[in-house]
PDBQT receptor file of N, H, CA, C and O in Angstrom, charges set to zero:
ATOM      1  N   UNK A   1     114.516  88.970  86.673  1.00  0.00    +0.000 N 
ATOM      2  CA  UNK A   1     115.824  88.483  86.327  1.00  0.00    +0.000 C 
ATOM      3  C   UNK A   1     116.851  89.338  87.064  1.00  0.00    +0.000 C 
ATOM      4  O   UNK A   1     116.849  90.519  86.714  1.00  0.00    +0.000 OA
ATOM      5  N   UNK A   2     117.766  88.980  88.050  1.00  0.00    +0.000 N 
ATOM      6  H   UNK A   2     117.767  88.021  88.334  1.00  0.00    +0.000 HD
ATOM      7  CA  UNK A   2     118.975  89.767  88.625  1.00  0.00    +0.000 C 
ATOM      8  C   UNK A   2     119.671  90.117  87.721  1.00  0.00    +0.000 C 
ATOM      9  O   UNK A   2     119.826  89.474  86.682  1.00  0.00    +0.000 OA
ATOM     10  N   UNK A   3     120.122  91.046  87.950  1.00  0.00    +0.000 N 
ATOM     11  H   UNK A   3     119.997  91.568  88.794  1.00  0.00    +0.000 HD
ATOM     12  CA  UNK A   3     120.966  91.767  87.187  1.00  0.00    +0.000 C 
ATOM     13  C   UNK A   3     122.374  92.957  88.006  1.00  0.00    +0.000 C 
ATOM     14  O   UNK A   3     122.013  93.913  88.693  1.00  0.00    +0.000 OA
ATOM     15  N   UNK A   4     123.683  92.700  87.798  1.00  0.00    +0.000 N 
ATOM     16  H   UNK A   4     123.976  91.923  87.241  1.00  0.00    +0.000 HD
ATOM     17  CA  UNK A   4     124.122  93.278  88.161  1.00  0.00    +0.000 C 
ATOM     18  C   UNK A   4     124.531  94.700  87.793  1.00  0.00    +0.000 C 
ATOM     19  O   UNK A   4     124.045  95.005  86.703  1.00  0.00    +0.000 OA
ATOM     20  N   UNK A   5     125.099  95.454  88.216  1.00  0.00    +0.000 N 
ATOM     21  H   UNK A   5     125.494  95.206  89.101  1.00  0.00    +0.000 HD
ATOM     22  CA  UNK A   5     125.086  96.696  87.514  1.00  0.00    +0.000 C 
ATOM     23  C   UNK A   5     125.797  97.864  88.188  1.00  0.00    +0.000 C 
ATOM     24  O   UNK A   5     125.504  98.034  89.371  1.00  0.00    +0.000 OA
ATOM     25  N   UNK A   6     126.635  98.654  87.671  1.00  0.00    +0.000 N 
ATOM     26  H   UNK A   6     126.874  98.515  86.709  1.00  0.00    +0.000 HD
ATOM     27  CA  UNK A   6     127.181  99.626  88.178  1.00  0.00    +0.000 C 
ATOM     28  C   UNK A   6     126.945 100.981  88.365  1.00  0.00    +0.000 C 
ATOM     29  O   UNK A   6     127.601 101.624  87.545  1.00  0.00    +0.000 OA
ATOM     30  N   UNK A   7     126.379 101.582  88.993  1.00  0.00    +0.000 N 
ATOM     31  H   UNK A   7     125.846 101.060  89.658  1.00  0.00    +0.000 HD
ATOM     32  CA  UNK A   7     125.389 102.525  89.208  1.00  0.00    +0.000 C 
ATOM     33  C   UNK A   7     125.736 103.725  89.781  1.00  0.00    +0.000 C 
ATOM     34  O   UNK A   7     125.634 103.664  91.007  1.00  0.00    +0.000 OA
ATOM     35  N   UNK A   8     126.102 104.785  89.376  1.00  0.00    +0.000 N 
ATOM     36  H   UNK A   8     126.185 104.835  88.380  1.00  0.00    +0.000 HD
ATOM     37  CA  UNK A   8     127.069 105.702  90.569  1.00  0.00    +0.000 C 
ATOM     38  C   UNK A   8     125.869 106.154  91.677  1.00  0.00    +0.000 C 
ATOM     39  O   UNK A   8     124.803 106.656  91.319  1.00  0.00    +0.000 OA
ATOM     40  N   UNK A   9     126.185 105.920  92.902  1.00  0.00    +0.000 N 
ATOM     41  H   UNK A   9     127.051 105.512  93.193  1.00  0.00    +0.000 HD
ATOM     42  CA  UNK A   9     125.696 105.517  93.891  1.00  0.00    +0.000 C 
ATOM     43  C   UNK A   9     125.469 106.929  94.094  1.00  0.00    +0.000 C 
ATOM     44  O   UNK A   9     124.556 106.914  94.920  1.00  0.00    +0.000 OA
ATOM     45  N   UNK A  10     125.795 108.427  93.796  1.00  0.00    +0.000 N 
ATOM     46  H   UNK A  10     126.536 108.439  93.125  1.00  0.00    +0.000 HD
ATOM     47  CA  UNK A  10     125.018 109.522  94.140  1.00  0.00    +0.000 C 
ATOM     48  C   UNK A  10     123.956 109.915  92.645  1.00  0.00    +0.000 C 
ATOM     49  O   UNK A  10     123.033 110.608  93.076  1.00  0.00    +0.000 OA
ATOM     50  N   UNK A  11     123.879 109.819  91.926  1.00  0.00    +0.000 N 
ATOM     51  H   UNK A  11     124.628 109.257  91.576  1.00  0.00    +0.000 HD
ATOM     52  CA  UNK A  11     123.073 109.291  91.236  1.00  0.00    +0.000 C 
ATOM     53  C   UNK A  11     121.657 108.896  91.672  1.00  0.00    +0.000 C 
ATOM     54  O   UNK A  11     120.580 109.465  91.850  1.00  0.00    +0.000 OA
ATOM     55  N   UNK A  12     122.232 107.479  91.776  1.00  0.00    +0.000 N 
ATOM     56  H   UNK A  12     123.107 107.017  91.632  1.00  0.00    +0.000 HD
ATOM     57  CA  UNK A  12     120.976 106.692  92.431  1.00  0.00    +0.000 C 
ATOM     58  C   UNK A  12     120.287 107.242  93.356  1.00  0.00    +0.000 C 
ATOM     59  O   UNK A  12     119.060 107.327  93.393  1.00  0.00    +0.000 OA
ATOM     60  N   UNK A  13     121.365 107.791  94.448  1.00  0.00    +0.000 N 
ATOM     61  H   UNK A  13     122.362 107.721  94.418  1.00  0.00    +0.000 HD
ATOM     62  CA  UNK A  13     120.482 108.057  95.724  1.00  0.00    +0.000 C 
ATOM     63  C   UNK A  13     119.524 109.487  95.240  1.00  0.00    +0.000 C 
ATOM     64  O   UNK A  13     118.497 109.709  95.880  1.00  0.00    +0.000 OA
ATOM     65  N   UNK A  14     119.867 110.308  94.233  1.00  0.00    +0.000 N 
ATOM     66  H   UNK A  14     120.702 110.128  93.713  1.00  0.00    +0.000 HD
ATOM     67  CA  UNK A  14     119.069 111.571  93.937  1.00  0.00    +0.000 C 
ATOM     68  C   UNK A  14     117.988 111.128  93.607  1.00  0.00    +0.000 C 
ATOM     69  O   UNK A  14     117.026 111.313  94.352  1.00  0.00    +0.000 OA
ATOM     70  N   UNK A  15     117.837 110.381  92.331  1.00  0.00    +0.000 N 
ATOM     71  H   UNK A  15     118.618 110.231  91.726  1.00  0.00    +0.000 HD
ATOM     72  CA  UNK A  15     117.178 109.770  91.819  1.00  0.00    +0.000 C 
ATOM     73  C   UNK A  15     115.883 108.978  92.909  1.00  0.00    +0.000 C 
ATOM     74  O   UNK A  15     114.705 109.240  92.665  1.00  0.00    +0.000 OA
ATOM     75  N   UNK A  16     116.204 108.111  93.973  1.00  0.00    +0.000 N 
ATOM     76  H   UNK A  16     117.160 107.897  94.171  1.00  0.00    +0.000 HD
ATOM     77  CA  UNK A  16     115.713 107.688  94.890  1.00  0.00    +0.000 C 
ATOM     78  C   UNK A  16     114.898 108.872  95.533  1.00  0.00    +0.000 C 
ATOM     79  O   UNK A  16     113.674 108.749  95.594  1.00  0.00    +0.000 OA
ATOM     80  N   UNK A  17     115.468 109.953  95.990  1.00  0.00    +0.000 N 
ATOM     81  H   UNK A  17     116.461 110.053  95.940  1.00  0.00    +0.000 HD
ATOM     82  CA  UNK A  17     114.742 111.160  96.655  1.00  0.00    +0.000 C 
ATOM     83  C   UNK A  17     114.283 112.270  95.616  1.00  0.00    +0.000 C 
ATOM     84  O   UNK A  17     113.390 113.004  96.040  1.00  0.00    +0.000 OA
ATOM     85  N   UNK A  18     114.646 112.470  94.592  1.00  0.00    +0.000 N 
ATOM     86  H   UNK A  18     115.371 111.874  94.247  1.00  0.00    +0.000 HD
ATOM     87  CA  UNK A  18     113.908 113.264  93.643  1.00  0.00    +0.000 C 
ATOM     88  C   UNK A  18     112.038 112.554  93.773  1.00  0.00    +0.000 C 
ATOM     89  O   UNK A  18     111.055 112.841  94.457  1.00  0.00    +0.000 OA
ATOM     90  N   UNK A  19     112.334 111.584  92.744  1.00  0.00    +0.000 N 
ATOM     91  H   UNK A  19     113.132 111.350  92.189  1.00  0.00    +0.000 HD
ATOM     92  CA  UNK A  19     111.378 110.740  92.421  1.00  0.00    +0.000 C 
ATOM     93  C   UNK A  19     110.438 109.964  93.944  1.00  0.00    +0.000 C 
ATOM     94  O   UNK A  19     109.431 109.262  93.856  1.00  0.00    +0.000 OA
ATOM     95  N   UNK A  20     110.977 110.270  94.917  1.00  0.00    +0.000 N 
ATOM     96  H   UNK A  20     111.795 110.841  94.988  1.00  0.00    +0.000 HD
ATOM     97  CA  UNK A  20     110.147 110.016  96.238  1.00  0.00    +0.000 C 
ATOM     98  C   UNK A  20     109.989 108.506  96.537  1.00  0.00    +0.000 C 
ATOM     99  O   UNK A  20     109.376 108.026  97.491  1.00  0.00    +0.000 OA
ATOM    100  N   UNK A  21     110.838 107.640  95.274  1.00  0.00    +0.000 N 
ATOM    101  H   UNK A  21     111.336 108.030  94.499  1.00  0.00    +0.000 HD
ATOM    102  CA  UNK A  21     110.830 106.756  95.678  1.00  0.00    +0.000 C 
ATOM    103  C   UNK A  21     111.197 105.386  96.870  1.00  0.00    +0.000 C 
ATOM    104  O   UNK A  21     112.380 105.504  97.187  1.00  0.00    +0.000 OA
ATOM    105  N   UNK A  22     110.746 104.538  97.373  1.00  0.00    +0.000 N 
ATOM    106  H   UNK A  22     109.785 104.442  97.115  1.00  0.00    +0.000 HD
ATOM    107  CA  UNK A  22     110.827 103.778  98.611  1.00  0.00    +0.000 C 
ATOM    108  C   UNK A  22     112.435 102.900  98.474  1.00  0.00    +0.000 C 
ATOM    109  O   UNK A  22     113.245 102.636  99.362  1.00  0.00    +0.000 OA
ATOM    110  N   UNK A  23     112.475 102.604  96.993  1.00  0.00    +0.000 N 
ATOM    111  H   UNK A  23     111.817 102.818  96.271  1.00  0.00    +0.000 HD
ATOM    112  CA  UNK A  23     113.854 101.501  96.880  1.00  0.00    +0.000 C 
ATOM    113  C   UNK A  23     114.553 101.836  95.665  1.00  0.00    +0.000 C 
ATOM    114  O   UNK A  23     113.947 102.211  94.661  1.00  0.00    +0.000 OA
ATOM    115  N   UNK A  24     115.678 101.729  95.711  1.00  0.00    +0.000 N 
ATOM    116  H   UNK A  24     116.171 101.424  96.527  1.00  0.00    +0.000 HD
ATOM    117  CA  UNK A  24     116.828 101.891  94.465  1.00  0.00    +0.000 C 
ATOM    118  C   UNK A  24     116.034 101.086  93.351  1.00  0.00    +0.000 C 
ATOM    119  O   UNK A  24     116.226 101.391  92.174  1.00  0.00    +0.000 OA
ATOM    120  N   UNK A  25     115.286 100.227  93.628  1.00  0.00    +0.000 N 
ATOM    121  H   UNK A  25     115.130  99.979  94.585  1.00  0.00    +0.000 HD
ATOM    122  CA  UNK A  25     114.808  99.061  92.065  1.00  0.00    +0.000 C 
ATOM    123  C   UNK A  25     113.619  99.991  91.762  1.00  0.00    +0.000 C 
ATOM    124  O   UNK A  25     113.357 100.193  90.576  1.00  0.00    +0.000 OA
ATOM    125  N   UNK A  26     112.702 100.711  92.935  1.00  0.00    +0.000 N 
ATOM    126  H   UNK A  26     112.914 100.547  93.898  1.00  0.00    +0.000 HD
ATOM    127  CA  UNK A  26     112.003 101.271  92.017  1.00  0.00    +0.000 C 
ATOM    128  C   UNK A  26     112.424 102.485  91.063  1.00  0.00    +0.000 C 
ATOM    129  O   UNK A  26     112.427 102.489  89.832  1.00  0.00    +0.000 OA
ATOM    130  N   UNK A  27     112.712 103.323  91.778  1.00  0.00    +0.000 N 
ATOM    131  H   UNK A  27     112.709 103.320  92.778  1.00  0.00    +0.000 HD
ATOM    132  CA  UNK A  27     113.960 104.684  90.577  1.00  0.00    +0.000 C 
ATOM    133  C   UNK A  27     113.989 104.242  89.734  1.00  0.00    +0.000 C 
ATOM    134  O   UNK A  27     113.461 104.634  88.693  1.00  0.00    +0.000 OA
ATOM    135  N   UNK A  28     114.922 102.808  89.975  1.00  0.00    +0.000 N 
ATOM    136  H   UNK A  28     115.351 102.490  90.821  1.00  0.00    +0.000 HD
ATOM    137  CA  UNK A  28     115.721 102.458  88.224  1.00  0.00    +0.000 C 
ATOM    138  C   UNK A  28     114.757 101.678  87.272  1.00  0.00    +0.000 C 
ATOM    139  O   UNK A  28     115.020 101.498  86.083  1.00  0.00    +0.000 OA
ATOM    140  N   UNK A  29     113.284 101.097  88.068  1.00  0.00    +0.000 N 
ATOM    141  H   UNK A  29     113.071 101.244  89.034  1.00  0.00    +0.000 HD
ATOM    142  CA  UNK A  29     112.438 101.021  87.066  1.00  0.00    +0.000 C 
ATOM    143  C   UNK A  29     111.557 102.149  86.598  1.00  0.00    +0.000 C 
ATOM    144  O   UNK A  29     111.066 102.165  85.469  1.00  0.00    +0.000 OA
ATOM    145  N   UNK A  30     111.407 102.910  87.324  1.00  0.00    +0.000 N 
ATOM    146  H   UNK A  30     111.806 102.896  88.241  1.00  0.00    +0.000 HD
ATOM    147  CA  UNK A  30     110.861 104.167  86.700  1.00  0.00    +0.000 C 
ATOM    148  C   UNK A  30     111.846 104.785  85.616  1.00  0.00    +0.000 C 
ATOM    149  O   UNK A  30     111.431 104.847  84.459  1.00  0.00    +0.000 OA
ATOM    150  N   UNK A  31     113.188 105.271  85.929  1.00  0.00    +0.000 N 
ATOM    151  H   UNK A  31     113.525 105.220  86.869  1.00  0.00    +0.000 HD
ATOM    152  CA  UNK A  31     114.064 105.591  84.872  1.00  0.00    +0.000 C 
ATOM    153  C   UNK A  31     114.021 104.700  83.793  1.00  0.00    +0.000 C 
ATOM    154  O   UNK A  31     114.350 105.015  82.649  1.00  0.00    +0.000 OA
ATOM    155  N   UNK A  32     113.615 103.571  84.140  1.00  0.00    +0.000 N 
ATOM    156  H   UNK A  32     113.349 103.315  85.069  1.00  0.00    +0.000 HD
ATOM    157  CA  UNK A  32     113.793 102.900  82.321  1.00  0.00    +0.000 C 
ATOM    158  C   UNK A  32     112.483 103.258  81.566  1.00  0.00    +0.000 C 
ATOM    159  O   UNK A  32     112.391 103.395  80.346  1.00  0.00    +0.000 OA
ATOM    160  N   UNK A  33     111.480 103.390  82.483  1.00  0.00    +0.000 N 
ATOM    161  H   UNK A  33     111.556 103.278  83.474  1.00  0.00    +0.000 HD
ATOM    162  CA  UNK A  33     109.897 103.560  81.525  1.00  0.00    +0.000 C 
ATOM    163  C   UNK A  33     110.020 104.822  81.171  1.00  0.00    +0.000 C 
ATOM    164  O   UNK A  33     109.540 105.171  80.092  1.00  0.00    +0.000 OA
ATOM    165  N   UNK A  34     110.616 105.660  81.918  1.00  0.00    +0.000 N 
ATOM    166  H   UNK A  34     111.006 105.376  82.794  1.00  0.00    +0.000 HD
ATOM    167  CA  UNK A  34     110.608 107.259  81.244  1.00  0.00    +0.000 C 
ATOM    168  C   UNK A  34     111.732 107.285  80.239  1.00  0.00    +0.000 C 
ATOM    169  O   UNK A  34     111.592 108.208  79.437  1.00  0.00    +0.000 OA
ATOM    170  N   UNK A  35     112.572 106.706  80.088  1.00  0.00    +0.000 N 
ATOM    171  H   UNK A  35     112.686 105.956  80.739  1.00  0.00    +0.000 HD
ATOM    172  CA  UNK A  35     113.646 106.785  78.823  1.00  0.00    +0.000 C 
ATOM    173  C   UNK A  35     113.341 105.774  77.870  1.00  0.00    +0.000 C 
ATOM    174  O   UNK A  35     114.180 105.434  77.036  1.00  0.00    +0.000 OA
ATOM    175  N   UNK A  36     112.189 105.258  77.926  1.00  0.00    +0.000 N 
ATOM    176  H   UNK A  36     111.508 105.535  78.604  1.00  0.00    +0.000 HD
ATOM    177  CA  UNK A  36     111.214 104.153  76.668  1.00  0.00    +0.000 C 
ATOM    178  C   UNK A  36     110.761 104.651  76.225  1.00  0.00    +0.000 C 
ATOM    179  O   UNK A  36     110.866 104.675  74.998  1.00  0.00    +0.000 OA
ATOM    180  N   UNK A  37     109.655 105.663  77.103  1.00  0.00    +0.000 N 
ATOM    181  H   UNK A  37     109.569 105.643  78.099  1.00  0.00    +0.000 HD
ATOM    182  CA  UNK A  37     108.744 106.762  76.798  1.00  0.00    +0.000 C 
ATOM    183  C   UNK A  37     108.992 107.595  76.134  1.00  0.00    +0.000 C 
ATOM    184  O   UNK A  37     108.165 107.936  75.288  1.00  0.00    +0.000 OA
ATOM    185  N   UNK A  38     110.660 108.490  76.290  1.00  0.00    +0.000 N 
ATOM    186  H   UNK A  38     111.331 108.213  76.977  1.00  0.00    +0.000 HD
ATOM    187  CA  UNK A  38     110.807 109.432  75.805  1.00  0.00    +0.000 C 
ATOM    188  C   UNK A  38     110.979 108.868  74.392  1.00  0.00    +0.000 C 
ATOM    189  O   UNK A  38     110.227 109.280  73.509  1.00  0.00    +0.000 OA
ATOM    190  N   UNK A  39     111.864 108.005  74.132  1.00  0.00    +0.000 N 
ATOM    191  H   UNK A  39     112.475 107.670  74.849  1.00  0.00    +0.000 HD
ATOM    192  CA  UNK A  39     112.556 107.159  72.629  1.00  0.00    +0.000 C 
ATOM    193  C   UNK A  39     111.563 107.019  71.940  1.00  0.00    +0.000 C 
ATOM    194  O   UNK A  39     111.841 107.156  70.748  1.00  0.00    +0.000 OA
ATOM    195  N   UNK A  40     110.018 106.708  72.219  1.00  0.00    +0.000 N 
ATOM    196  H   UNK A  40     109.792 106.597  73.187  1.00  0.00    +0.000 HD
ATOM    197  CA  UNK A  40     109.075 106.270  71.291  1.00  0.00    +0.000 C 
ATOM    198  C   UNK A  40     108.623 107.864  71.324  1.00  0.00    +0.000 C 
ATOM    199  O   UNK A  40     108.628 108.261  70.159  1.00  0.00    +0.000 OA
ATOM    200  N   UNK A  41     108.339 108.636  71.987  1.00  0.00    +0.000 N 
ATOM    201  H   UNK A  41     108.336 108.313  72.933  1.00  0.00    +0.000 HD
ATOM    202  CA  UNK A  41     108.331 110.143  71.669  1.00  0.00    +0.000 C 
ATOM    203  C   UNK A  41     109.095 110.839  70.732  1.00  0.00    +0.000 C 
ATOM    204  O   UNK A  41     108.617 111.858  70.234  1.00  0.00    +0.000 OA
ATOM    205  N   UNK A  42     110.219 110.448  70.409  1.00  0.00    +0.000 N 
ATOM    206  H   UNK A  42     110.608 109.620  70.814  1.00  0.00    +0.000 HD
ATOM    207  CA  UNK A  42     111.390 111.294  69.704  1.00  0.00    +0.000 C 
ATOM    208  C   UNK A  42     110.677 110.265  68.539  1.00  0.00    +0.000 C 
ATOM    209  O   UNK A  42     109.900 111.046  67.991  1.00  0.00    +0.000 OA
ATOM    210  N   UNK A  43     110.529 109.086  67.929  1.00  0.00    +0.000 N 
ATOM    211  H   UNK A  43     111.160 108.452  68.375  1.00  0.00    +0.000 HD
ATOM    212  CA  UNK A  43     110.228 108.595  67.224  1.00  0.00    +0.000 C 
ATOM    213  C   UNK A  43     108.827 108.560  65.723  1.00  0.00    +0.000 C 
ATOM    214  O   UNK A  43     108.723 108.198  64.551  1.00  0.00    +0.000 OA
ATOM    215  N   UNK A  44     107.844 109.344  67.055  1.00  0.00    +0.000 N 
ATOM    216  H   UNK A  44     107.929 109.638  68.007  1.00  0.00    +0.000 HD
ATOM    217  CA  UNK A  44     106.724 109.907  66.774  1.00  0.00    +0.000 C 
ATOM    218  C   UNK A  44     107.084 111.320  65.941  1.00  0.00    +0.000 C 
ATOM    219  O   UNK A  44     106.542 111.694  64.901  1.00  0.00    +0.000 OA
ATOM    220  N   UNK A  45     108.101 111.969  66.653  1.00  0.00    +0.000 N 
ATOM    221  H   UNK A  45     108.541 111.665  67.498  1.00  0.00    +0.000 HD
ATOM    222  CA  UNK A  45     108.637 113.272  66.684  1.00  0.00    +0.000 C 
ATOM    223  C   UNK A  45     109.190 113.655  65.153  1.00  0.00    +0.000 C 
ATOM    224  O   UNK A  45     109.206 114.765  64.622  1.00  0.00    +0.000 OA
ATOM    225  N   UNK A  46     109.682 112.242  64.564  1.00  0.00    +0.000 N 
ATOM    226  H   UNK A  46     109.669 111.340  64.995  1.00  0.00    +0.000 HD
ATOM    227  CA  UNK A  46     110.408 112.294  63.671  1.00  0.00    +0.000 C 
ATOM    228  C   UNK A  46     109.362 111.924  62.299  1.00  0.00    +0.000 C 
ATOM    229  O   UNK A  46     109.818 111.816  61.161  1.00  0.00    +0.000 OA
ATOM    230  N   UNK A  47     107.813 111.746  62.648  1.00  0.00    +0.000 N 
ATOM    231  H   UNK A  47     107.443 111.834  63.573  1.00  0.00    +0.000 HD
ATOM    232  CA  UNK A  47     106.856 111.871  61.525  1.00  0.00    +0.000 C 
ATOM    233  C   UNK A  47     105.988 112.868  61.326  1.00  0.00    +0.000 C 
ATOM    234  O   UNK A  47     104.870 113.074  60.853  1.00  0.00    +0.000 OA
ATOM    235  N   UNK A  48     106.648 113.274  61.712  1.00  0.00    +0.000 N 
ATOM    236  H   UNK A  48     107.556 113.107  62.096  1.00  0.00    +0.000 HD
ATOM    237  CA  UNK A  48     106.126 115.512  61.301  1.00  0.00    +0.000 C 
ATOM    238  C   UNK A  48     107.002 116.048  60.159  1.00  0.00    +0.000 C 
ATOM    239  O   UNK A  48     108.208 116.109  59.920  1.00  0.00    +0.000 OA
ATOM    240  N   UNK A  49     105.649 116.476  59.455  1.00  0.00    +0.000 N 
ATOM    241  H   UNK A  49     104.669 116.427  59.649  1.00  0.00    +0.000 HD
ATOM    242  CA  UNK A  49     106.218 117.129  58.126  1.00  0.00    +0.000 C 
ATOM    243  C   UNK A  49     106.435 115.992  57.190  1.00  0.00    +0.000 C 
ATOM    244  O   UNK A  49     106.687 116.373  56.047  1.00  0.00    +0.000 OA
ATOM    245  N   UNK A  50     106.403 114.482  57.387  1.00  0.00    +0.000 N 
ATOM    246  H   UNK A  50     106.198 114.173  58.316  1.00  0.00    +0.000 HD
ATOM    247  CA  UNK A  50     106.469 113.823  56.435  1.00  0.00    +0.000 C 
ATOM    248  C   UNK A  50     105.040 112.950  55.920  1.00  0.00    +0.000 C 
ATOM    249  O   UNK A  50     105.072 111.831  55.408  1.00  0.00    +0.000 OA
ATOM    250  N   UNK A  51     104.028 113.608  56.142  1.00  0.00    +0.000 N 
ATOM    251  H   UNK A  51     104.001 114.517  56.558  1.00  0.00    +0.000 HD
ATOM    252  CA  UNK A  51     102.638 113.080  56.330  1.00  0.00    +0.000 C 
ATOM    253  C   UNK A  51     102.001 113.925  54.936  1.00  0.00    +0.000 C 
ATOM    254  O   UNK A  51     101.624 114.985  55.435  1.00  0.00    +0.000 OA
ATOM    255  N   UNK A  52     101.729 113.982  53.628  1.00  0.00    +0.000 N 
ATOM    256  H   UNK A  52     102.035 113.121  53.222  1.00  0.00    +0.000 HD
ATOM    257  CA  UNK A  52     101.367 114.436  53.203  1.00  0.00    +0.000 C 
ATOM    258  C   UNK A  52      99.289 114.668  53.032  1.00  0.00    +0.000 C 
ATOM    259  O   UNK A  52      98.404 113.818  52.933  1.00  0.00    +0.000 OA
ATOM    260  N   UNK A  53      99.215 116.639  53.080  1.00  0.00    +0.000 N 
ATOM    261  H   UNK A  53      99.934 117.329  53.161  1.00  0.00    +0.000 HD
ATOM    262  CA  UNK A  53      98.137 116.950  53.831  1.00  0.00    +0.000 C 
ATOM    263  C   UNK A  53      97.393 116.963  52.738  1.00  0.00    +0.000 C 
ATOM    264  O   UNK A  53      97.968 117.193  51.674  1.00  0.00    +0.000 OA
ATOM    265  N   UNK A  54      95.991 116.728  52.745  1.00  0.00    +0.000 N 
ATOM    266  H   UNK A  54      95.525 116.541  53.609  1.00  0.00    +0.000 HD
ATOM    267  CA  UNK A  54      95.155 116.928  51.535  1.00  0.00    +0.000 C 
ATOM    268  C   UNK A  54      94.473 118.368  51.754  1.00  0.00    +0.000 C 
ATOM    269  O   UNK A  54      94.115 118.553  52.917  1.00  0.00    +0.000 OA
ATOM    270  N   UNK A  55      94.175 119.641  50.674  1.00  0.00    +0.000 N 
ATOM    271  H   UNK A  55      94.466 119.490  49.729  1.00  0.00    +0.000 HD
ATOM    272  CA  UNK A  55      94.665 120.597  51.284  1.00  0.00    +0.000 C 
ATOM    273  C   UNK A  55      92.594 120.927  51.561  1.00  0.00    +0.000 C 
ATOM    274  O   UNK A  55      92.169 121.715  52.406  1.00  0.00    +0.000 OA
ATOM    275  N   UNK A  56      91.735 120.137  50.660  1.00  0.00    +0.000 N 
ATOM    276  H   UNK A  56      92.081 119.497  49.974  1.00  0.00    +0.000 HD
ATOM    277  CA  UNK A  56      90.874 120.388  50.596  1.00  0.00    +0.000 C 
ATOM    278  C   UNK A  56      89.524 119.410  51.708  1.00  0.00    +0.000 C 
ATOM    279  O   UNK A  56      88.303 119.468  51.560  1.00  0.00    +0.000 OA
ATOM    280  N   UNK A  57      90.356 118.529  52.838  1.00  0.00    +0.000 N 
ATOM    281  H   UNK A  57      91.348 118.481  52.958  1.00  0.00    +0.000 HD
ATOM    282  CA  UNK A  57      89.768 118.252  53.551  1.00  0.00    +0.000 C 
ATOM    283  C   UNK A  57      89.907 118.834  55.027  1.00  0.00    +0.000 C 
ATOM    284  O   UNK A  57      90.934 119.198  55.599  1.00  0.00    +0.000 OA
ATOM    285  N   UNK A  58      88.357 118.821  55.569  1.00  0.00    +0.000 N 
ATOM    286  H   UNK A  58      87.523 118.525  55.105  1.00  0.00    +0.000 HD
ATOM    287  CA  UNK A  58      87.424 120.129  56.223  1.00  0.00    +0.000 C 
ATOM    288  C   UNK A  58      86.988 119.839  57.461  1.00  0.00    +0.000 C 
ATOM    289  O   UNK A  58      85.854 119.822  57.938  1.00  0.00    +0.000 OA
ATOM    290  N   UNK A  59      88.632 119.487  58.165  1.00  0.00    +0.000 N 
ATOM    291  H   UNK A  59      89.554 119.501  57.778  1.00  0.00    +0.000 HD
ATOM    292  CA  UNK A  59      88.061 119.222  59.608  1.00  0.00    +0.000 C 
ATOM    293  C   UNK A  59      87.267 119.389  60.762  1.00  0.00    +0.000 C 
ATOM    294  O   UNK A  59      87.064 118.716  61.773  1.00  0.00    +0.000 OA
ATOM    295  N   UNK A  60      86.902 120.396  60.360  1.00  0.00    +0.000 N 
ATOM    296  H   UNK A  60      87.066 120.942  59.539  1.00  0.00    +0.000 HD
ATOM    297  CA  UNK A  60      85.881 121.074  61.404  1.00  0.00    +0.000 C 
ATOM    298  C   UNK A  60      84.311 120.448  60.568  1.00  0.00    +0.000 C 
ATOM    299  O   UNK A  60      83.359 120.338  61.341  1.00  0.00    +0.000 OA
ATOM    300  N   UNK A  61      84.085 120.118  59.309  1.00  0.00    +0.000 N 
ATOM    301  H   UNK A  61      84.858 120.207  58.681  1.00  0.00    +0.000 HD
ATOM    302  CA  UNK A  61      83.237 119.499  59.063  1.00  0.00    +0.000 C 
ATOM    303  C   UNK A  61      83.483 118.081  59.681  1.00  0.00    +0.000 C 
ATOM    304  O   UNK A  61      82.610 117.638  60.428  1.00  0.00    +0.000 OA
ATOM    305  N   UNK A  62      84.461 117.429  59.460  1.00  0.00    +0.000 N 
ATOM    306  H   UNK A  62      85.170 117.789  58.853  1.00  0.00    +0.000 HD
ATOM    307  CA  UNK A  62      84.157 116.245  60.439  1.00  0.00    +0.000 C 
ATOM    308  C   UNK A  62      84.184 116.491  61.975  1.00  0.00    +0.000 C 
ATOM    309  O   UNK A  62      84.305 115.496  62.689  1.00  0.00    +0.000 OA
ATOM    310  N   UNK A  63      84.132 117.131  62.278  1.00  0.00    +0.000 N 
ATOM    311  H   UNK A  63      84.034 117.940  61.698  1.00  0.00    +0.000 HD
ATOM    312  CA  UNK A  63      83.455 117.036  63.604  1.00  0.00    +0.000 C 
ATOM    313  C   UNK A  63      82.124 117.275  63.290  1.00  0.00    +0.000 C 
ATOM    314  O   UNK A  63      81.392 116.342  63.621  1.00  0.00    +0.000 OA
ATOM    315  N   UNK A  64      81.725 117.948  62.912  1.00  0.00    +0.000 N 
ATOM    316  H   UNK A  64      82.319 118.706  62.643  1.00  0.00    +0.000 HD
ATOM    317  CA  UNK A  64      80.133 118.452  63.149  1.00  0.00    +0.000 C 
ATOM    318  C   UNK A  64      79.111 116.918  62.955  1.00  0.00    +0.000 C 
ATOM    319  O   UNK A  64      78.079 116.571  63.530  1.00  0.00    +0.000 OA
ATOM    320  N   UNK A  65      80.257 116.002  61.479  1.00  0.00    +0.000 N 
ATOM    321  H   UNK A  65      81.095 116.284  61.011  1.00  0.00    +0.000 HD
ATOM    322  CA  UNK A  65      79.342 114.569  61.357  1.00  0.00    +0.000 C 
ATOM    323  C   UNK A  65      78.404 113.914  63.049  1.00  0.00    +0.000 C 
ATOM    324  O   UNK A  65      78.783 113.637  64.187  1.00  0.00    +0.000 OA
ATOM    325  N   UNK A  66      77.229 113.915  62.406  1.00  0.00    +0.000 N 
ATOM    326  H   UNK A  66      76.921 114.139  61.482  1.00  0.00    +0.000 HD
ATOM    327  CA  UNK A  66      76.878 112.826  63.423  1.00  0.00    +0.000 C 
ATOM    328  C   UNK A  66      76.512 111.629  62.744  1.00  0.00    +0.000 C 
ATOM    329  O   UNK A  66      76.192 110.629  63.385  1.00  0.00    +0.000 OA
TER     330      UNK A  66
C-alpha cells in the first residue's frame, strides 16, 4: 500500500547507512519491526512480579523428569 510520509531526510539517510541498508523502504521497514519488537518486549516486561510463585515447586526436579 503507498504511503506518503514525511521523513526528515538526514534521519533516513543514517538510518539507510547505519543499518547497511540498499533502499530508504528497507530502513523504514526494518525500523517498524524493531519498534513492534521492542513494544511487545516492554509488554512482556510489564508481567514480572505479577506471576504468583509456588514456593514449594522444584525446578531442577523437573528437569531431571524423563
Amino acid at each position: 500500500m503507498p504511503t506518503n510520509l514525511a521523513i526528515d531526510d538526514k534521519l533516513l539517510t543514517a538510518a539507510v547507512r547505519v543499518g547497511g541498508h540498499k533502499t530508504k523502504k528497507a530502513a523504514v521497514t526494518q525500523a517498524l519491526r524493531e519498534y513492534i519488537q521492542r513494544r511487545e518486549q516492554l509488554g512482556v516486561l510489564r508481567l514480572f512480579g505479577t506471576v504468583d510463585v509456588d514456593p514449594a515447586y522444584d525446578s531442577t526436579a523437573q528437569r531431571r523428569r524423563k
